[in-house]
Residue frames as a rotation matrix with the C-alpha (Angstrom) as fourth column:
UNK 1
-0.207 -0.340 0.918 144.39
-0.705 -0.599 -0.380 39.40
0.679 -0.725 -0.116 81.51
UNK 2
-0.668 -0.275 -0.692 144.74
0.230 0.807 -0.544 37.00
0.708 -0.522 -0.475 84.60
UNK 3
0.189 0.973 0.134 142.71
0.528 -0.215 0.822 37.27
0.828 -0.085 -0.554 87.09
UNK 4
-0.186 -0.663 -0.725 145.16
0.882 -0.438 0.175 38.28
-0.433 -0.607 0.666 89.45
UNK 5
-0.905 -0.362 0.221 145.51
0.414 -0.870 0.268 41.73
0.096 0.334 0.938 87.40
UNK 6
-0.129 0.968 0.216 142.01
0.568 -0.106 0.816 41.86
0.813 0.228 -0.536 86.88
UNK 7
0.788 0.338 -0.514 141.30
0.591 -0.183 0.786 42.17
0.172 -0.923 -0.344 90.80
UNK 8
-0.077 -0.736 -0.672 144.50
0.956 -0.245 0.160 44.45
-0.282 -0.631 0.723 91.08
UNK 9
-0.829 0.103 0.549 143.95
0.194 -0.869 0.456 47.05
0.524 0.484 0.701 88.49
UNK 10
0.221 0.956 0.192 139.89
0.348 -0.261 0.901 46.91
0.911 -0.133 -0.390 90.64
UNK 11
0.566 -0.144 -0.812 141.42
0.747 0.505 0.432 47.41
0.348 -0.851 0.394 93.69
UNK 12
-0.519 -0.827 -0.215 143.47
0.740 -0.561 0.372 49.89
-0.428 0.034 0.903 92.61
UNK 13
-0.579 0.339 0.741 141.03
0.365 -0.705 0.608 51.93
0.729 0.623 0.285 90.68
UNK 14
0.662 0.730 -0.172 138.67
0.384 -0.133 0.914 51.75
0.644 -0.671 -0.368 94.09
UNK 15
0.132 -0.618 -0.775 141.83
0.989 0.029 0.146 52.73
-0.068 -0.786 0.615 96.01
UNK 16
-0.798 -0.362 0.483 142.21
0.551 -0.762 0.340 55.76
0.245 0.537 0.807 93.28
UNK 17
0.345 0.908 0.237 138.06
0.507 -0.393 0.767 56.73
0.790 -0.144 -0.596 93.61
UNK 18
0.481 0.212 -0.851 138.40
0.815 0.251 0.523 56.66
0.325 -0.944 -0.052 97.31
UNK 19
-0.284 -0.814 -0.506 141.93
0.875 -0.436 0.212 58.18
-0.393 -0.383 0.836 97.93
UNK 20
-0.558 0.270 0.785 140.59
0.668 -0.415 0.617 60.97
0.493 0.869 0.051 94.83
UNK 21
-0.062 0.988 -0.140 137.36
0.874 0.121 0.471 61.87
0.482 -0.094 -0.871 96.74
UNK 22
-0.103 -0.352 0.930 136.78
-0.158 -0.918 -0.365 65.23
0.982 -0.184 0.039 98.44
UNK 23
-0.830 0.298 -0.471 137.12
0.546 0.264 -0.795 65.06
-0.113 -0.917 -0.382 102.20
UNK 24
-0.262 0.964 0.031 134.01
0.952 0.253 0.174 65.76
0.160 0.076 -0.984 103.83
UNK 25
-0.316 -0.536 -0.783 134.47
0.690 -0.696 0.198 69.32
-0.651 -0.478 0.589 104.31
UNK 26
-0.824 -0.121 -0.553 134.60
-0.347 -0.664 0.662 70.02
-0.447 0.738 0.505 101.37
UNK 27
-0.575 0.589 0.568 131.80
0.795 0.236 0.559 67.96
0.195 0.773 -0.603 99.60
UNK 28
-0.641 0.627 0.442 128.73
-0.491 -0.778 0.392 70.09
0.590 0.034 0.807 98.49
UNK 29
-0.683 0.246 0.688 125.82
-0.730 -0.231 -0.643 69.82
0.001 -0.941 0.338 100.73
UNK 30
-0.904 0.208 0.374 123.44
0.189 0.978 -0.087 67.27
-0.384 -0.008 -0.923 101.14
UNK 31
-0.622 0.767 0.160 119.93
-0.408 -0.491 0.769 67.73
0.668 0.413 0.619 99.55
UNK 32
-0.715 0.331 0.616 117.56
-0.675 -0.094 -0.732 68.31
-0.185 -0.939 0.291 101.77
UNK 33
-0.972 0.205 -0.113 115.77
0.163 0.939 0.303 65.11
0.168 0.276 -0.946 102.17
UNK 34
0.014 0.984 -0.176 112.25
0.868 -0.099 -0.487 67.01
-0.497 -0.146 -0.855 103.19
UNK 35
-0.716 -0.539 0.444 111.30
0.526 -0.834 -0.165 70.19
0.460 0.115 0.881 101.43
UNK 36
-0.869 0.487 -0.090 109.35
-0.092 -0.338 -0.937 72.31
-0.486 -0.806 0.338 103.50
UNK 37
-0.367 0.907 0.207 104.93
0.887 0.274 0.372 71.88
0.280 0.320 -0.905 102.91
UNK 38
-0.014 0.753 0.658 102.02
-0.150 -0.652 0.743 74.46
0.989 -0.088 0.122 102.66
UNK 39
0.625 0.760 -0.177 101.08
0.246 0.024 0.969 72.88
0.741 -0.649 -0.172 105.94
UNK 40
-0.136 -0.860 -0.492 104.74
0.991 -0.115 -0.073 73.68
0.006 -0.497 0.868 108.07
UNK 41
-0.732 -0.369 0.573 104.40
0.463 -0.886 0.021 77.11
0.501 0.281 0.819 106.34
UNK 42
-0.144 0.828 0.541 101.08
-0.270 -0.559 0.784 77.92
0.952 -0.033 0.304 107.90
UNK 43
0.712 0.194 -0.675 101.50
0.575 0.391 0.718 76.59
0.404 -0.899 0.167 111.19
UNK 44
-0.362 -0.931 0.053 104.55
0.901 -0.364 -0.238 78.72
0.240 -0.039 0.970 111.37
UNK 45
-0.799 0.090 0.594 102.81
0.061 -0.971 0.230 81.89
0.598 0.221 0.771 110.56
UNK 46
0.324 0.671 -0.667 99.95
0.253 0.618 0.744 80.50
0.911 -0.410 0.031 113.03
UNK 47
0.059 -0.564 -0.824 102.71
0.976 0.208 -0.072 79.80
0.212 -0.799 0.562 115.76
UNK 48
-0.584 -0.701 -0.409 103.82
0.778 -0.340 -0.529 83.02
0.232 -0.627 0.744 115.61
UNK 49
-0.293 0.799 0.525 100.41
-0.156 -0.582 0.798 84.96
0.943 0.152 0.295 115.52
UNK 50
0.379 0.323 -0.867 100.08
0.429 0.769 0.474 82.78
0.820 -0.552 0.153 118.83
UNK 51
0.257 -0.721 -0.643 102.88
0.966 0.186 0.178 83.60
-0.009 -0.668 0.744 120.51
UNK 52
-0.611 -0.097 0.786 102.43
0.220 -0.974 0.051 87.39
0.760 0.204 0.617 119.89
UNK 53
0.244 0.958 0.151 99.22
-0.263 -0.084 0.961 87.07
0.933 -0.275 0.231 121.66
UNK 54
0.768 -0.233 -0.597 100.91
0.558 0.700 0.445 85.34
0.314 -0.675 0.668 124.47
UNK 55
-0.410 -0.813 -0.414 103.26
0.871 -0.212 -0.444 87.28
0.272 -0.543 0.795 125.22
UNK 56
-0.519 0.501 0.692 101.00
-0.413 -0.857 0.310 90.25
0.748 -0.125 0.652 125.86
UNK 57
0.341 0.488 -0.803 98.91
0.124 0.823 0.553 87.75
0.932 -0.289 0.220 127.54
UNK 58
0.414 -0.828 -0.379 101.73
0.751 0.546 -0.371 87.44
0.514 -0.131 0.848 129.94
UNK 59
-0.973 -0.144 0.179 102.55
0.050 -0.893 -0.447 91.09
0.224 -0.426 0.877 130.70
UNK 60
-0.302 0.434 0.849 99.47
-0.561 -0.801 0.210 91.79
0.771 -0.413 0.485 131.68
UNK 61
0.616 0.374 -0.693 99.20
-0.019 0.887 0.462 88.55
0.787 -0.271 0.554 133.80
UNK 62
0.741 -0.404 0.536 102.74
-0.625 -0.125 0.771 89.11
-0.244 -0.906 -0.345 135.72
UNK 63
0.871 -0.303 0.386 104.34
0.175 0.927 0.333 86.64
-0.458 -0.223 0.860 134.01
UNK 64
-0.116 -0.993 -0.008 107.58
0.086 -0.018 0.996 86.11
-0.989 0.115 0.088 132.67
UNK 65
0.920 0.366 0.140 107.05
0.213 -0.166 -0.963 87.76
-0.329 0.916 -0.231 129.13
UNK 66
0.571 -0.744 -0.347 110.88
-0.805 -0.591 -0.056 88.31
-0.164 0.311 -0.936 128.63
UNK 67
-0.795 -0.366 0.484 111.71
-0.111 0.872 0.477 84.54
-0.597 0.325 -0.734 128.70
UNK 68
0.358 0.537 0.764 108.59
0.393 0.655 -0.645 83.42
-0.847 0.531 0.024 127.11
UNK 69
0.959 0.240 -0.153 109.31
-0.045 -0.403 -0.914 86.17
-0.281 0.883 -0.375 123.98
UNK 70
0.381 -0.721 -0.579 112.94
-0.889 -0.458 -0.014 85.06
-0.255 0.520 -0.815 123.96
UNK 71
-0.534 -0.533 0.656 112.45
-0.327 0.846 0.422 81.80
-0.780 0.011 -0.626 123.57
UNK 72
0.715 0.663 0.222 109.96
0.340 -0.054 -0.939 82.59
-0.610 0.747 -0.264 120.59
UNK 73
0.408 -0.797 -0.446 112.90
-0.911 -0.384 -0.147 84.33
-0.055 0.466 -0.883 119.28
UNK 74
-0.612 -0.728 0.309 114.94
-0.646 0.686 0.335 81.04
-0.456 0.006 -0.890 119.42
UNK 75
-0.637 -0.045 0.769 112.27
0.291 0.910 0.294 78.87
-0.714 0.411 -0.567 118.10
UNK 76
0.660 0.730 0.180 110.36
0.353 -0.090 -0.931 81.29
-0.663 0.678 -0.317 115.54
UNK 77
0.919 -0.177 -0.353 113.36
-0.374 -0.673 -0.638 83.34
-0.125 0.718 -0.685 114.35
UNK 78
0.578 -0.797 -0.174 117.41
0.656 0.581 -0.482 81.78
0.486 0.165 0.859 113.16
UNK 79
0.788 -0.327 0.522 118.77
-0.507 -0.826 0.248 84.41
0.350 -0.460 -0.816 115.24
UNK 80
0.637 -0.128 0.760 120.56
-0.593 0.550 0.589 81.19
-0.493 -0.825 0.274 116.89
UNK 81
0.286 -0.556 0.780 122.05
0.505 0.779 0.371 79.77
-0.814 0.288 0.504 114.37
UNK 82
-0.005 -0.330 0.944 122.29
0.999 -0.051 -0.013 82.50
0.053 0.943 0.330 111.30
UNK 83
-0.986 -0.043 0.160 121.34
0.100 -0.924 0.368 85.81
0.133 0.379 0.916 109.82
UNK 84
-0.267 0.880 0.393 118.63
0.947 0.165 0.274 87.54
0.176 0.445 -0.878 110.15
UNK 85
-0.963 -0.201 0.181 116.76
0.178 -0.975 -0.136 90.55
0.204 -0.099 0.974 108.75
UNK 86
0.264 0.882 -0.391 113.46
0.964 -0.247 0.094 91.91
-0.014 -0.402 -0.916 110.52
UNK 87
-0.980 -0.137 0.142 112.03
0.113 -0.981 -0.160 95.28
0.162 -0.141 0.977 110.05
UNK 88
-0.758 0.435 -0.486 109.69
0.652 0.520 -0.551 95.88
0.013 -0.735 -0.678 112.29
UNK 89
0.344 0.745 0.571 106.29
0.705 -0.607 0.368 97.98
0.621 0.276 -0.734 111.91
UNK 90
0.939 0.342 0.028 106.93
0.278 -0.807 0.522 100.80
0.201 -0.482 -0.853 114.25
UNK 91
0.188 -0.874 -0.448 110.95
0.633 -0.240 0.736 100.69
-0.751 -0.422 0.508 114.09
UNK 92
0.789 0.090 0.608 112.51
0.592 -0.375 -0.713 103.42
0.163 0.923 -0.349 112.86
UNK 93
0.890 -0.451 0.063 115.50
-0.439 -0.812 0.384 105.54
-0.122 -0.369 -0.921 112.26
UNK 94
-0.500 -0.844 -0.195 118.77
-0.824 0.533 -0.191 103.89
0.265 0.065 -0.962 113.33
UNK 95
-0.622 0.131 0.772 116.89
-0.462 0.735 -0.496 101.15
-0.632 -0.666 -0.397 114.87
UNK 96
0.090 0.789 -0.607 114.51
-0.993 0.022 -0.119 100.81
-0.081 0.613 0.786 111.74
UNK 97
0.362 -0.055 -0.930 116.37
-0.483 0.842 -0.238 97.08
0.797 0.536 0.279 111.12
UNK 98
0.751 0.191 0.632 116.58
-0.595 0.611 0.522 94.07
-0.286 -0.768 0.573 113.86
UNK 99
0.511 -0.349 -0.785 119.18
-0.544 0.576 -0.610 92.32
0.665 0.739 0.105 112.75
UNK 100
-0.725 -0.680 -0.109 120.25
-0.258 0.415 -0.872 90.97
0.638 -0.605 -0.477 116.19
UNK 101
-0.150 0.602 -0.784 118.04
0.754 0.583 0.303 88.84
0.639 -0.546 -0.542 119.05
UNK 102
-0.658 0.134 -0.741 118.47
0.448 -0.720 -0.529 91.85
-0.604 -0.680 0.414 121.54
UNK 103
-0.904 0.350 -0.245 117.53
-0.327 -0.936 -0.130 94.44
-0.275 -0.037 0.961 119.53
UNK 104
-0.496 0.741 -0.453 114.55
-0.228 0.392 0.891 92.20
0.838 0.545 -0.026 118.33
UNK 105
-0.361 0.390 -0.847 113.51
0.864 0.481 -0.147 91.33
0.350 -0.785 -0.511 121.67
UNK 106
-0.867 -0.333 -0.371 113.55
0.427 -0.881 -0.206 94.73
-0.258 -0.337 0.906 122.24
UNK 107
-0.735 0.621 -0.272 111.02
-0.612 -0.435 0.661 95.74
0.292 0.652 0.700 120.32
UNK 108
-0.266 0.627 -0.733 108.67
0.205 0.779 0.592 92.99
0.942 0.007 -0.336 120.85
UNK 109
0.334 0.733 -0.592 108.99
0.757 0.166 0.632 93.92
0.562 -0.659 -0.499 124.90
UNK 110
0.868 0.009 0.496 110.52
-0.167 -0.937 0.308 97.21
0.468 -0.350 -0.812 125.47
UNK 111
0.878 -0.313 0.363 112.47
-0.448 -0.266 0.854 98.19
-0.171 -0.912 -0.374 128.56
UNK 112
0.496 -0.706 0.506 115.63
0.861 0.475 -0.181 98.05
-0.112 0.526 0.843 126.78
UNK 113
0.249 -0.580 -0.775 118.25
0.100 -0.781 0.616 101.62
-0.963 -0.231 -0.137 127.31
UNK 114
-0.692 -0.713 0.116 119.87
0.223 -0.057 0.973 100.68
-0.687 0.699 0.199 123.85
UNK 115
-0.677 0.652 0.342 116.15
0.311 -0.168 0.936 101.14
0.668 0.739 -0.089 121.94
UNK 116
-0.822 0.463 -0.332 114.28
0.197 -0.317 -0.928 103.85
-0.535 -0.828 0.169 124.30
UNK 117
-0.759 0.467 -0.453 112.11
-0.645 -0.633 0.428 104.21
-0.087 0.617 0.782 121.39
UNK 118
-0.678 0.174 -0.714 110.47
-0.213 0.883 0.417 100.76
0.704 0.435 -0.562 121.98
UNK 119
-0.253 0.670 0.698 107.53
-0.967 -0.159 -0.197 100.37
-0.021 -0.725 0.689 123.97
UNK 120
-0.897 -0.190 0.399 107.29
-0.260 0.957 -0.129 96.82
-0.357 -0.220 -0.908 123.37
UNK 121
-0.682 0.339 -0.648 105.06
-0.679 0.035 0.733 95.77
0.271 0.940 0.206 120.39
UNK 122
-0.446 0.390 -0.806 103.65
0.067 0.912 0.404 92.70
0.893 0.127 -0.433 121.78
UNK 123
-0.565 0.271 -0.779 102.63
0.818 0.061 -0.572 93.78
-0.108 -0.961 -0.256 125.41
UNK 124
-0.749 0.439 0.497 100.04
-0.023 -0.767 0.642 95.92
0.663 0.469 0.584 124.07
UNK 125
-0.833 -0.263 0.487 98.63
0.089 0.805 0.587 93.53
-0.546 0.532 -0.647 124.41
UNK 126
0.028 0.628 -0.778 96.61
-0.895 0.363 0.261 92.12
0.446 0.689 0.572 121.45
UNK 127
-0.639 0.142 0.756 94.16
-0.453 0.725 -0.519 89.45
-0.622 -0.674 -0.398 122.23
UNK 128
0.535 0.153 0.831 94.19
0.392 0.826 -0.405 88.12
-0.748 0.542 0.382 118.84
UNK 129
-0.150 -0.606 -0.781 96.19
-0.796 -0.395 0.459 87.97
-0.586 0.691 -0.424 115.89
UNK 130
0.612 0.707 0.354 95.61
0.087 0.385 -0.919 86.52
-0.786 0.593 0.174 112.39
UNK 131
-0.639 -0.650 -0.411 97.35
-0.425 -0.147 0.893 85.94
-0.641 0.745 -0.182 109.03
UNK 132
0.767 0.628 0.134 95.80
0.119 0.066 -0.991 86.27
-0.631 0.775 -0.024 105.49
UNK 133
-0.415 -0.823 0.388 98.45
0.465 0.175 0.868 85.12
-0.782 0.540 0.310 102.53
UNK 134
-0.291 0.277 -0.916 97.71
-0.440 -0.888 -0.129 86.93
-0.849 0.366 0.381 99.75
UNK 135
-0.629 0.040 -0.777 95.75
-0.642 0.536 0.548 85.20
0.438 0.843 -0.311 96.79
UNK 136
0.808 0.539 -0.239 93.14
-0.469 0.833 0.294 81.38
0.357 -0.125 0.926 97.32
UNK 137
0.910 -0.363 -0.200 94.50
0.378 0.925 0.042 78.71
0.170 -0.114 0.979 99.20
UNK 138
0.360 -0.924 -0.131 98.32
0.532 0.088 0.842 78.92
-0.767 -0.373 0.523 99.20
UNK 139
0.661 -0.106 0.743 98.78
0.601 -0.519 -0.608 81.35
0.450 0.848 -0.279 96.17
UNK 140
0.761 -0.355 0.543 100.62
-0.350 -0.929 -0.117 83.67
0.546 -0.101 -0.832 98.69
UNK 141
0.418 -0.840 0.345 103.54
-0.162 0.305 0.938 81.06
-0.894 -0.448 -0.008 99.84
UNK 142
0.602 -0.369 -0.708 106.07
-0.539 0.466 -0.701 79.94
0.589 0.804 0.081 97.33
UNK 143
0.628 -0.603 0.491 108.46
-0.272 0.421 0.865 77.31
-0.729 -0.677 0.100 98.68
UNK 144
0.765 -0.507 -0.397 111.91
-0.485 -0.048 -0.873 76.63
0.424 0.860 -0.283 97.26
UNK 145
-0.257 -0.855 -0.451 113.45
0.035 0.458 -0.888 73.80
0.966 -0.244 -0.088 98.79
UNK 146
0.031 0.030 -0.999 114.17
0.995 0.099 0.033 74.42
0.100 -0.995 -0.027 102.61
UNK 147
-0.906 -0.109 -0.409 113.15
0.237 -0.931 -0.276 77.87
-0.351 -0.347 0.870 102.05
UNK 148
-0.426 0.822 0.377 109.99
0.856 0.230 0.463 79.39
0.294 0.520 -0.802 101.90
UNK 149
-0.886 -0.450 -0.114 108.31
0.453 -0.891 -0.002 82.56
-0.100 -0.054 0.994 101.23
UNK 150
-0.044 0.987 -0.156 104.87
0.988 0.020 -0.152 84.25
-0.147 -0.161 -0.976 102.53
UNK 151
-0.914 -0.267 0.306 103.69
0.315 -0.941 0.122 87.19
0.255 0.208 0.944 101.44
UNK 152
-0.236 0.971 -0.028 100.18
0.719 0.194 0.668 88.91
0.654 0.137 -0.744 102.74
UNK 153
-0.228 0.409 0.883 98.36
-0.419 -0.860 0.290 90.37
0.879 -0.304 0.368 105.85
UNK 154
-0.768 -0.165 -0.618 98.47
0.516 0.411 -0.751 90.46
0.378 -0.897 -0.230 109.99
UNK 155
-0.070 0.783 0.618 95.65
-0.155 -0.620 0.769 91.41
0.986 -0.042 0.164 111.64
UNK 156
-0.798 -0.248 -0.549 95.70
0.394 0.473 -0.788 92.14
0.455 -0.845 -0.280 115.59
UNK 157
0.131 0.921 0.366 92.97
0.330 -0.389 0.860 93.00
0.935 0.009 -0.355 117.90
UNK 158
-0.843 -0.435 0.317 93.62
-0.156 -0.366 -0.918 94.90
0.515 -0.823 0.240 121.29
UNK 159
-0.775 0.330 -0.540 91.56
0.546 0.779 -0.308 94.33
0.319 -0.533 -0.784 124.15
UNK 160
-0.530 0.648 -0.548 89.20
-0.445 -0.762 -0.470 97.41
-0.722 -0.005 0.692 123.25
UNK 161
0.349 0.731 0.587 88.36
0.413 0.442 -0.796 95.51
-0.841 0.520 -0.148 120.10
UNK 162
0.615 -0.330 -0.716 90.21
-0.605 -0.780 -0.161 97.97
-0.505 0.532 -0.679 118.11
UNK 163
0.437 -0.367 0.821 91.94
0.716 0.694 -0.070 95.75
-0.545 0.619 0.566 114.59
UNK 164
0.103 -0.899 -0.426 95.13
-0.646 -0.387 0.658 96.68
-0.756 0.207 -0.620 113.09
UNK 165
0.894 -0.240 0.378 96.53
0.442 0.605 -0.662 95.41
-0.070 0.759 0.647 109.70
UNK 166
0.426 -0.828 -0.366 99.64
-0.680 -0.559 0.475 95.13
-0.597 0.046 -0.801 108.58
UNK 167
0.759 0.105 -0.643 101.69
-0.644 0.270 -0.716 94.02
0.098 0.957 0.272 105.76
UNK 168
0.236 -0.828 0.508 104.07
-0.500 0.345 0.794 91.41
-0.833 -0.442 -0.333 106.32
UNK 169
0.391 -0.598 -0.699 106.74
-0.624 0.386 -0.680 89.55
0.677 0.702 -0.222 104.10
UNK 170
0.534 -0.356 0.767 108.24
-0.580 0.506 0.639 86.39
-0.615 -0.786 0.064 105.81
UNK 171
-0.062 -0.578 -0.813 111.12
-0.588 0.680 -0.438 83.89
0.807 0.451 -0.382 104.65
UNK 172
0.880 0.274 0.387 111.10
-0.462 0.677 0.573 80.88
-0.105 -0.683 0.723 106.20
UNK 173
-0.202 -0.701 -0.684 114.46
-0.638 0.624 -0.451 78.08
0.743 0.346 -0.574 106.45
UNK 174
0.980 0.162 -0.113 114.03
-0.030 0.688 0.725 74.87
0.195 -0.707 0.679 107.73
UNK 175
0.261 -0.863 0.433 116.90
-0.958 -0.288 0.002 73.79
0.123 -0.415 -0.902 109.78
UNK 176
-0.671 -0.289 -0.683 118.88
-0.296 0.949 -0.110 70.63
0.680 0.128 -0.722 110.07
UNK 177
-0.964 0.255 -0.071 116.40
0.198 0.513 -0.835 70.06
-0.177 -0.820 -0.545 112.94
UNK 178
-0.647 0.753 0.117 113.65
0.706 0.534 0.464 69.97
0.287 0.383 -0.878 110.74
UNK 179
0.079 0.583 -0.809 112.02
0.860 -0.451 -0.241 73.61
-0.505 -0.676 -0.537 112.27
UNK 180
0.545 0.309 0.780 110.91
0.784 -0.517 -0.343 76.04
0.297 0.798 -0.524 110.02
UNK 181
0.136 -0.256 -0.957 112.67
0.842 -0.479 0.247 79.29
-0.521 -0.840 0.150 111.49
UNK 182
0.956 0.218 0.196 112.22
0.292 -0.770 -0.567 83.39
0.028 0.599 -0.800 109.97
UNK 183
-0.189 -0.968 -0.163 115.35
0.911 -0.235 0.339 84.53
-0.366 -0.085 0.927 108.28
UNK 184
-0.923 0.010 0.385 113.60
0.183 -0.868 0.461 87.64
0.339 0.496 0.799 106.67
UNK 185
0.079 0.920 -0.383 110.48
0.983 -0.137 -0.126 89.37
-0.168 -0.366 -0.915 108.40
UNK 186
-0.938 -0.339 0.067 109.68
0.338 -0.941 -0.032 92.69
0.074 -0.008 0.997 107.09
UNK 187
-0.266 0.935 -0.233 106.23
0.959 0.234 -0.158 93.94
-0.094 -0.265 -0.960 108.17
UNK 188
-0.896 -0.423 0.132 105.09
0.438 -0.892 0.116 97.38
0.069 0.162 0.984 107.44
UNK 189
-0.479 0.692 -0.540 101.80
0.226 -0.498 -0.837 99.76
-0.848 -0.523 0.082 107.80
UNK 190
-0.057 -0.013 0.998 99.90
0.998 -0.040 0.056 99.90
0.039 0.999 0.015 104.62
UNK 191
-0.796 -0.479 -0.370 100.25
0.453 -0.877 0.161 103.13
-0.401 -0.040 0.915 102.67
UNK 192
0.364 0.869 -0.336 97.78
0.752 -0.487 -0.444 106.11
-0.549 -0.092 -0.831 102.92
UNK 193
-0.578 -0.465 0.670 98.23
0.768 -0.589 0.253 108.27
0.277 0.661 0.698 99.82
């Protein structure tokens, strides 16, 4: 073979690859190049133990607790960019599932017509709040990729001193911007036989 052909038939097979290739659309997804860590997951569940507290904080302070708790909604939960399902300790009925930023906000601070049943969870207020995974160490996270999954116990304290538990389940997804964010929060009251 000449070298002419040589370089045509290469030229031509790289023309074939190329021309061949799925558009980008269509390729499958990149793999995520980080996968989420123990330490992301627990700062997460941290963040939002924080920011519970804080918004109560807030209502009784005067302050703007309806922006601060909807912009906790935008950077703790994917409301913004996906799905999500949250069932909330004290919702119930039709409202029992959150599956939208309103009706989640709702709940968190009340004074909402479409969920008169909300008194607004966070503006209790509790002036602390805690998480205990279940199990040593990280036994109660699994992570799978750019998802990750806590399973365990909240614990708030109202400003009598009075402590509350509750059971919570959390999914986590990181996002292309690299921010953990809850696509599943289900949180419930343990059960008194």
């Amino acid at each position: 073979m000449t070298k002419f052909k040589t370089l045509s038939l290469f030229f031509a097979l790289a023309f074939l690859a190329v021309a061949c290739a799925p558009a980008a659309k269509n390729e499958a997804p990149q793999a995520i190049a980080q996968t989420i860590t123990f330490e992301e997951v627990n700062a997460a569940q941290q963040a939002w133990c924080d920011a519970l507290v804080k918004i109560g904080e807030l209502s009784e302070n005067g302050g703007d607790y309806t922006a601060f708790a909807t912009q906790v909604l935008s950077d703790a939960y994917d409301y913004d960019n996906g799905k999500v399902f949250f069932k909330p300790t004290l919702a119930y009925g039709p409202n029992t599932f959150r599956v939208t930023k309103k009706s989640a906000l709702a709940y968190f601070v009340g004074d909402d017509p479409d969920f008169p049943e909300d008194k607004g969870f966070a503006r209790t207020p509790w002036v602390s709040a805690r998480y205990d995974n279940i199990g040593e160490g990280n036994e109660g996270i699994q992570i799978h990729g750019n998802i990750a999954i806590t399973m365990g116990n909240v614990y708030v304290t109202d400003k009598n001193g009075n402590e509350a538990m509750v059971d919570k389940t959390w999914v986590f997804k990181k996002g292309d911007d690299g921010k953990l964010r809850i696509i599943v929060h289900h949180s419930s009251l343990p059960y008194k036989p």
